[in-house]
C-alpha positions as CSV (number, residue, x, y, z in Angstrom):
1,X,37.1,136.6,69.0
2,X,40.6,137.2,69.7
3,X,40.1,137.6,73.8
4,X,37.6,133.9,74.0
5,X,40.7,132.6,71.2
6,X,43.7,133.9,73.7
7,X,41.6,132.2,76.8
8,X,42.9,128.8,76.6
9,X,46.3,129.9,75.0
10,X,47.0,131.7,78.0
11,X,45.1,128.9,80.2
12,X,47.7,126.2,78.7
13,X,50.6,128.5,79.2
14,X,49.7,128.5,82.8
15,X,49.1,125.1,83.2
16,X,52.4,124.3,81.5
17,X,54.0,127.0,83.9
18,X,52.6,125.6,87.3
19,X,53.7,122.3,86.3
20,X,57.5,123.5,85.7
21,X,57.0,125.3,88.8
22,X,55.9,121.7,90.7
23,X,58.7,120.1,89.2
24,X,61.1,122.6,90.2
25,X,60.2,122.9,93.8
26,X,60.3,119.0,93.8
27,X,63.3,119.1,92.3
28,X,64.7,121.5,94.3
29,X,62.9,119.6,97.6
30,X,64.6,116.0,96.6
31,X,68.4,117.9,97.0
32,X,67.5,119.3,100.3
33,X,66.4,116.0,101.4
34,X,68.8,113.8,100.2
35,X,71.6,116.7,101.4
36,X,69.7,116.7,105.1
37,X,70.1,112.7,104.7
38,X,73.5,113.0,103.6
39,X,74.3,114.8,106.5
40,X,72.8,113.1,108.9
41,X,74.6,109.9,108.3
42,X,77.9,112.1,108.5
43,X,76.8,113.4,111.8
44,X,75.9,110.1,112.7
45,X,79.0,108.7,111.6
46,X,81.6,111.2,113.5
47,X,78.9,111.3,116.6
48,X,79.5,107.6,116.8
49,X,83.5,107.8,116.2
50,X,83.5,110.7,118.6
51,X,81.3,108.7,121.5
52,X,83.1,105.9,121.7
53,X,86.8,107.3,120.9
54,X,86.9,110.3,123.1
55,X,87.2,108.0,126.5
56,X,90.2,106.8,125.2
57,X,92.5,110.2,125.0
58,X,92.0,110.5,129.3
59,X,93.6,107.4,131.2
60,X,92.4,106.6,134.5
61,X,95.5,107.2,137.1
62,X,95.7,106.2,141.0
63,X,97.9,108.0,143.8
64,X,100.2,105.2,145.0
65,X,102.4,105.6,148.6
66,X,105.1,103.7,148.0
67,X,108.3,102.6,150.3
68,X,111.2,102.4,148.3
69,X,112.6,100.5,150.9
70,X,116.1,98.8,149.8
71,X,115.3,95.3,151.8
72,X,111.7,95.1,149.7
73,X,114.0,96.1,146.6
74,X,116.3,93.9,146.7
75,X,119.3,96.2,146.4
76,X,122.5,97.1,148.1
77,X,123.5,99.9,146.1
78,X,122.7,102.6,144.2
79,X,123.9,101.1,140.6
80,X,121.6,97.7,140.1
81,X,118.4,99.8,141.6
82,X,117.2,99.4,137.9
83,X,117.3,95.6,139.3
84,X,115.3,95.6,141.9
85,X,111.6,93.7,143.0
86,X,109.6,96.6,141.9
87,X,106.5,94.7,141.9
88,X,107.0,93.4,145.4
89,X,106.9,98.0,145.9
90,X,104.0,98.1,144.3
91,X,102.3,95.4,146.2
92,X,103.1,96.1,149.3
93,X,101.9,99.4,148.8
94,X,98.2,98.2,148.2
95,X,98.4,95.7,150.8
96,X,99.1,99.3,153.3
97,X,96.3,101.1,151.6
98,X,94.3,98.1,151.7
99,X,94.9,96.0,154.2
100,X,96.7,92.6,154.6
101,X,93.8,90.2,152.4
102,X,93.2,87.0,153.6
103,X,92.8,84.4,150.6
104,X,94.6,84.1,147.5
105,X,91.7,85.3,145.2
106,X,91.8,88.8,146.7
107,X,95.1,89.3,146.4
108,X,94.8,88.6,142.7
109,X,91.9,90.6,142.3
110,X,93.9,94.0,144.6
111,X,96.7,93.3,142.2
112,X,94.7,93.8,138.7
113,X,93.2,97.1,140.0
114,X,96.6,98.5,138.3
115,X,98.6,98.1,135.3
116,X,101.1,96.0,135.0
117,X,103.0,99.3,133.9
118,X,103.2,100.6,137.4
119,X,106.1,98.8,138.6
120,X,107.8,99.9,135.2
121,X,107.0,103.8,136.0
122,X,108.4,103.3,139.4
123,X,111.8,101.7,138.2
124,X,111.6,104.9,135.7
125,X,111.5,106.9,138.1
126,X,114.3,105.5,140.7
127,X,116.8,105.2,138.0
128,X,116.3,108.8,137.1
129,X,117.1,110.0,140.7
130,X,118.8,106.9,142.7
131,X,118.4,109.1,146.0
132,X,114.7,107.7,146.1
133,X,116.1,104.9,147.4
134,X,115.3,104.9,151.3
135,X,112.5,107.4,150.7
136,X,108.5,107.3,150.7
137,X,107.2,108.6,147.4
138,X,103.8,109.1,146.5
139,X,103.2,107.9,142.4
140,X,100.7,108.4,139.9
141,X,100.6,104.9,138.3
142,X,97.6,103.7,135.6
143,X,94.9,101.7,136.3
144,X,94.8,98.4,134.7
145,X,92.0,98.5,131.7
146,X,89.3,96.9,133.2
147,X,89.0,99.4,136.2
148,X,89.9,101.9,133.8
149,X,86.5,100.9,131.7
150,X,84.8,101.0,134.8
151,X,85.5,105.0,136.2
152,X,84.8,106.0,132.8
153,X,81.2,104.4,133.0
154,X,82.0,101.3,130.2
155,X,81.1,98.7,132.8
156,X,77.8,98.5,134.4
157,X,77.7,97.4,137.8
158,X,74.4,96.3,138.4
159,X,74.5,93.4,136.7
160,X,75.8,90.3,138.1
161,X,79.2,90.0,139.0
162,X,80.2,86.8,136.6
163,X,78.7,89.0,134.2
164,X,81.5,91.8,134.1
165,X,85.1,92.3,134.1
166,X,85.2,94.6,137.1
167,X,84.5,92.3,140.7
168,X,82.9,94.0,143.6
169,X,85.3,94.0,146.0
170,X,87.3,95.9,143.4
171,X,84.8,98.3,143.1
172,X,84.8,99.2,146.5
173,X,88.1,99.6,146.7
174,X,87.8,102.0,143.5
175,X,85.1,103.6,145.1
176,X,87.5,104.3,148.4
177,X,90.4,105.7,146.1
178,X,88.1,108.0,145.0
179,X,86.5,109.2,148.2
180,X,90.5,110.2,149.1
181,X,91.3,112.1,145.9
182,X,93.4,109.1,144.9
183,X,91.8,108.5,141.6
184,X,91.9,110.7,138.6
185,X,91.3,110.8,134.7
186,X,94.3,112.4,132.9
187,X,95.4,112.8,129.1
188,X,96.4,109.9,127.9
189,X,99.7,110.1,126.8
190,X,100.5,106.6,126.5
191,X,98.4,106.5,123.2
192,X,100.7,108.9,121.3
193,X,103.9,108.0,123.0
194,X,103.8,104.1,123.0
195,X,103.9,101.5,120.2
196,X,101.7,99.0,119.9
197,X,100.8,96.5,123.0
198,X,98.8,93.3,124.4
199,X,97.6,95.4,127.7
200,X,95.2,97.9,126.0
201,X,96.1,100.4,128.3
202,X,99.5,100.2,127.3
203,X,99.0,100.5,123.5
204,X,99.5,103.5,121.2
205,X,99.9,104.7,118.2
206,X,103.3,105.9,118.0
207,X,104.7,103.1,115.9
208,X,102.0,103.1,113.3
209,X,102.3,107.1,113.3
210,X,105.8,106.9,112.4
211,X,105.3,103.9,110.2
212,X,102.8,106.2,108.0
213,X,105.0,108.8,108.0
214,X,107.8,107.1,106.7
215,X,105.9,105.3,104.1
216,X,104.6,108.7,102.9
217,X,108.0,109.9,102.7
218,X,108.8,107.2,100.0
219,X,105.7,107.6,98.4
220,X,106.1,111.7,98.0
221,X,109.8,111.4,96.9
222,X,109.0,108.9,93.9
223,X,105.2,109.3,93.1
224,X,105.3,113.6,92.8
225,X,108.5,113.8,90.1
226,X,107.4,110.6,88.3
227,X,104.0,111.6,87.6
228,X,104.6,114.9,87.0
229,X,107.0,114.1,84.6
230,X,104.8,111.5,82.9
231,X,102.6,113.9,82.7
232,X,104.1,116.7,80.9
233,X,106.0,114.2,78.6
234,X,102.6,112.7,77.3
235,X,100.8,116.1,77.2
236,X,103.2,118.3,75.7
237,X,106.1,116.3,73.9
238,X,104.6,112.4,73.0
239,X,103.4,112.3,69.9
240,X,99.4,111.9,69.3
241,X,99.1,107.9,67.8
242,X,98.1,104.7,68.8
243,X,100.9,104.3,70.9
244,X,100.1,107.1,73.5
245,X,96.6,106.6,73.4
246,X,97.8,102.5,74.8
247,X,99.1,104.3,77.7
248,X,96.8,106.3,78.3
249,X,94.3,104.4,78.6
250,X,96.2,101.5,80.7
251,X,97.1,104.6,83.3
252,X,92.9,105.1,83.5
253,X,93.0,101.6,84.1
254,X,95.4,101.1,86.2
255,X,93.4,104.0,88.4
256,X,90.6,102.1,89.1
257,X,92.1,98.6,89.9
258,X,91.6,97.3,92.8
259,X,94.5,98.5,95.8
260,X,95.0,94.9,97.2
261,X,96.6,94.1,93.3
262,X,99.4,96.9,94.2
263,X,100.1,94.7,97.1
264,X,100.4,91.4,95.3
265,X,102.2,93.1,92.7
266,X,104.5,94.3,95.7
267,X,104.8,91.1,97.1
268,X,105.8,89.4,94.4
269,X,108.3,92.1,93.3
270,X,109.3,93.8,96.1
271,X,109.9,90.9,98.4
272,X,109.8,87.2,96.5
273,X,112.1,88.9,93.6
274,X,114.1,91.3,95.0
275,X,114.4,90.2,98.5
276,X,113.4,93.6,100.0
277,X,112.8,93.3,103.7
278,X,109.6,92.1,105.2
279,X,106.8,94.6,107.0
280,X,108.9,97.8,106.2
281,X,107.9,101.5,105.8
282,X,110.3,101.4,102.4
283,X,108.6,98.7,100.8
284,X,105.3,100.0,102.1
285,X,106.2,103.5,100.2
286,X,107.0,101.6,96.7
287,X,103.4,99.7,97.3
288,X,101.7,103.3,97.9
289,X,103.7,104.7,95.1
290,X,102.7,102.2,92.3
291,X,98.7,103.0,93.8
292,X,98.9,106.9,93.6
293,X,100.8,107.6,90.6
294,X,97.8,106.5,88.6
295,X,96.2,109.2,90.3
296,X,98.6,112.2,90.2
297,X,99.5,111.7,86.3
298,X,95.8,112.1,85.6
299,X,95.6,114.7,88.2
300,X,98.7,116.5,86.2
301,X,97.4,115.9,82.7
302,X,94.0,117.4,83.8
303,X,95.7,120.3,85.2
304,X,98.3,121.1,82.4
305,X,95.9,120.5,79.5
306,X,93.6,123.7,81.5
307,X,96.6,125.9,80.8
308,X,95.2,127.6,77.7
309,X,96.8,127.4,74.1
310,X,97.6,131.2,74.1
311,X,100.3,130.9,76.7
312,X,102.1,128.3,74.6
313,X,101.6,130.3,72.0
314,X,102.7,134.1,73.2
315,X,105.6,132.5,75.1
316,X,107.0,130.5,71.5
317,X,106.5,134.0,69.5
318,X,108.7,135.7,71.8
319,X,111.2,132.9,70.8
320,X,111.1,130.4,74.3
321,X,112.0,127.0,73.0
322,X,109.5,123.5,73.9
323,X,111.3,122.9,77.3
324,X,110.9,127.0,78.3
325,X,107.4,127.2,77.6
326,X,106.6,124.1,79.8
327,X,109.2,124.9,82.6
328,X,108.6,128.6,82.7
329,X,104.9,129.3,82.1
330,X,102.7,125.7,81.8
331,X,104.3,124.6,84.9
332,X,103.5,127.1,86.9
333,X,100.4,127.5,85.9
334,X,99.0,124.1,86.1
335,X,101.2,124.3,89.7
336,X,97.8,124.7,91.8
337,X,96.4,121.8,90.1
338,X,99.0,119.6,90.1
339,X,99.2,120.0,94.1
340,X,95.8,119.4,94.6
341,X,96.3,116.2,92.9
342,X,98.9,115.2,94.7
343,X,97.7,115.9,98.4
344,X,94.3,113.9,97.4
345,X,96.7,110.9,96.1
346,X,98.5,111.1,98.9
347,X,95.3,110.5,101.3
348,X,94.2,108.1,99.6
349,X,97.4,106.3,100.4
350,X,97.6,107.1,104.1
351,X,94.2,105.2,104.8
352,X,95.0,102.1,102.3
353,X,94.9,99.0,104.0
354,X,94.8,95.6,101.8
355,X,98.3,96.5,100.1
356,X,100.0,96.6,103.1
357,X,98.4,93.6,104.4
358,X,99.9,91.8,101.7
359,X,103.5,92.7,102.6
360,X,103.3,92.0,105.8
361,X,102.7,94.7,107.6
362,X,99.9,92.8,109.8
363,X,102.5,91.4,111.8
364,X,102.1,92.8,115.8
365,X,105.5,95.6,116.0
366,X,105.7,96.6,119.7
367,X,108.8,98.8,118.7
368,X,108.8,102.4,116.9
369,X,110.6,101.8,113.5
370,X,113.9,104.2,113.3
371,X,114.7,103.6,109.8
372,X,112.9,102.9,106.5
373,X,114.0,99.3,106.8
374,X,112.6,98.7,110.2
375,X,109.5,96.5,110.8
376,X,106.5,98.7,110.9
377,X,103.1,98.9,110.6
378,X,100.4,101.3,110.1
379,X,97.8,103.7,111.0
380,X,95.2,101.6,109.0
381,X,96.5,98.6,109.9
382,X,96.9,99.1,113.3
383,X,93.2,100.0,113.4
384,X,92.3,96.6,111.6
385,X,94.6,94.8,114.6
386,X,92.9,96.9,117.1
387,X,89.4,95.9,115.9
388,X,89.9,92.2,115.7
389,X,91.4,91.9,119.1
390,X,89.0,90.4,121.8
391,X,89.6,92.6,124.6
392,X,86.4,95.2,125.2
393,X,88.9,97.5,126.2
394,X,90.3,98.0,122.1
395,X,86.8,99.2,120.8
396,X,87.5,103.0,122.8
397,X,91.2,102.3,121.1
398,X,90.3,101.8,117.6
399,X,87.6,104.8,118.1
400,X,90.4,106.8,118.6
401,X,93.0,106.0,116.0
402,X,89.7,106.4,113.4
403,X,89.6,109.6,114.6
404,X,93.3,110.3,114.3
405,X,93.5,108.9,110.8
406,X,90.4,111.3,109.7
407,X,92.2,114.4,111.5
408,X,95.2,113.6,109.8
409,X,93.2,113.3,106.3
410,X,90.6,116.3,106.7
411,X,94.5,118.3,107.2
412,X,95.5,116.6,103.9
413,X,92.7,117.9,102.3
414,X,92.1,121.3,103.6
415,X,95.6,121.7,102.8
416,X,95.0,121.2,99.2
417,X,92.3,123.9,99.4
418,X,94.6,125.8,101.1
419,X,97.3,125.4,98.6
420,X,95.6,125.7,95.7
421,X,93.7,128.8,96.4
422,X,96.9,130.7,97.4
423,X,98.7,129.9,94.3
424,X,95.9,131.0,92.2
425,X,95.8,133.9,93.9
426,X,99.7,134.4,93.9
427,X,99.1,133.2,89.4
């Protein structure tokens, strides 16, 4: 009786225990999936970035024989051959490589085969050594964009020739610079050296790098001693009533509010009321530090309310007062934390865009800023001008300031792994 009464006991228990073990499994099967999904849209992501961005860190560059000759210059001395017709050098130059060309339309189309930064390069390079002068020089001078799309395999040239940007007779004459080793792609330098530009293969991302940078600066200097101060003050000295839990809960708020209502708050603050100037990295920084001290005084709080009681405790019985038990033990403690926080806050600012729309900093700034009060732009922003412009050209440009941004971020945050797990360590 007790075996045939235990049967369907144990026959439940088994039944109950396969299903737990189904659900499990599923469970456990739905995490893999959706974390194989997960990936795959990140690889997906940064395959795309990385396809269409990497083209635009090589420029294409072509070997030009030019005669510095002082009657095609223009010049009768040494001192004003910063003055001279360098783009009557540069032509001529492709007219000897090329041949004279008989109608007007030729010409035009042998004179777009490079940018209209190779005369500027020459002139460079003559006022650095004025003994050029006289002499035949051979010059490695970019390619205008379109032929520059073209050697990196953007362009297809089998479709018809109204149809694309590169002409046919400029393709054989691309073809014949690089039968003779006159055609080559190097590191594009111009993309972290220059500011921004019409030409795309004159544009870089110098101005907006040092636009960011400056507008960090600001933001670090105000938003890190603010918060952390707000932070300690309401954790460990404001008194517990209505009153701090108002401002609490407006700080939460003010966390999760949209960042293009920093920028109208900076517009009409900043600039209408306090006539700050337009587009620059100083009013940029007070935007980003009204949007990320939300985020470091939570960040702070969370990190100084981890610090357990007995530490506040053990340091007041040997007699520290309120302001050594916070400076000298909390503090340090909650240090890690804190960082962390901070380096997060500070990423999120870097790639905000809509508040510093809203002061201006849109505006196209071909010049790098030197001071806080210069006009500037940045990274983000510069990436939203970049993908708006018409020019095919842009779309490998904008790839690659993406990619820029994220290096710069992925730092930011591996930093703050970095950071935190040495000081806990060193705690």
């Amino acid at each position: 009786m007790s075996s045939t009464g235990a049967n369907p006991v144990r026959s439940r228990v088994q039944a109950g225990l396969s299903r737990r073990y189904r659900r499990e499994f599923l469970f456990r099967a739905g995490g893999i999936v959706a974390t194989l999904i997960g990936l795959g849209f990140l690889v997906l992501f940064f395959g795309t970035l990385i396809m269409r961005g990497a083209s635009a860190f090589t420029q294409t560059q072509v070997l030009l024989d030019v005669d510095l000759d002082p009657g095609v210059l223009g010049v009768g001395a040494p001192v004003d051959v910063g003055l001279g017709d360098f783009d009557a050098v540069v032509s001529r130059a492709l007219r000897d490589r090329f041949g004279e060309l008989s109608t007007r339309e030729e010409r035009r189309q042998l004179s777009r085969l490079l940018s209209i930064d190779a005369a500027f390069r020459i002139r460079d390079a003559v006022r650095a050594e004025p003994g050029l002068v006289g002499q035949r020089v051979s010059v490695w001078v970019p390619a205008s964009a379109n032929i520059d799309m073209y050697v990196k395999g953007q362009v297809d040239a089998s479709i018809d020739e109204s149809l694309r940007p590169v002409s046919d007779m400029q393709i054989r004459w691309v073809e014949m610079l690089r039968d003779d080793g006159a055609l080559k792609r190097r590191f594009n330098t111009d993309l972290f050296a220059n500011g921004d530009s019409r030409e795309p293969e004159l544009a870089g991302i110098r101005g907006a790098l040092v636009g960011s940078f400056f507008m960090l600066i600001v933001t670090l200097v105000l938003a890190f001693p603010l918060g952390v101060a707000t932070a300690v003050y309401l954790e460990e000295f404001a008194p517990k009533n209505r009153w701090a839990d108002l401002v609490e809960v407006n700080i939460n708020n003010l966390a999760a509010v949209p960042s293009i209502v920093f920028g109208l708050l900076g517009l009409s603050l900043f600039i209408d009321w306090l006539s700050m100037p337009r587009s620059a990295p100083l009013v940029g920084g007070l935007v980003l530090t009204l949007l990320t001290l939300p985020v470091i005084i939570i960040s702070a709080r969370a990190a100084i309310k981890a610090v357990p009681p007995s530490i506040r405790e053990g340091a007041a019985a040997l007699g520290a007062s309120r302001i050594q038990v916070v400076g000298h033990h909390v503090l340090p403690l909650a240090l890690p934390g804190i960082l962390t926080g901070t380096i997060i806050g500070m990423s999120r600012a870097l790639g905000e865009t809509a508040p510093l729309l809203m002061i201006g900093m849109v505006a196209f700034i071909v010049d790098v800023p030197g001071s806080l009060s210069d006009p500037a732009t940045a990274l983000p922003v510069q990436i939203y001008l970049w993908a708006d412009s018409p020019e095919r050209a842009f779309a490998e440009k904008t790839a690659a300031a993406i990619l820029v941004l994220l290096g710069f971020l992925l730092l930011m945050n591996l930093a703050a792994v970095v950071i935190r797990k040495r000081m806990e360590t060193r705690l």
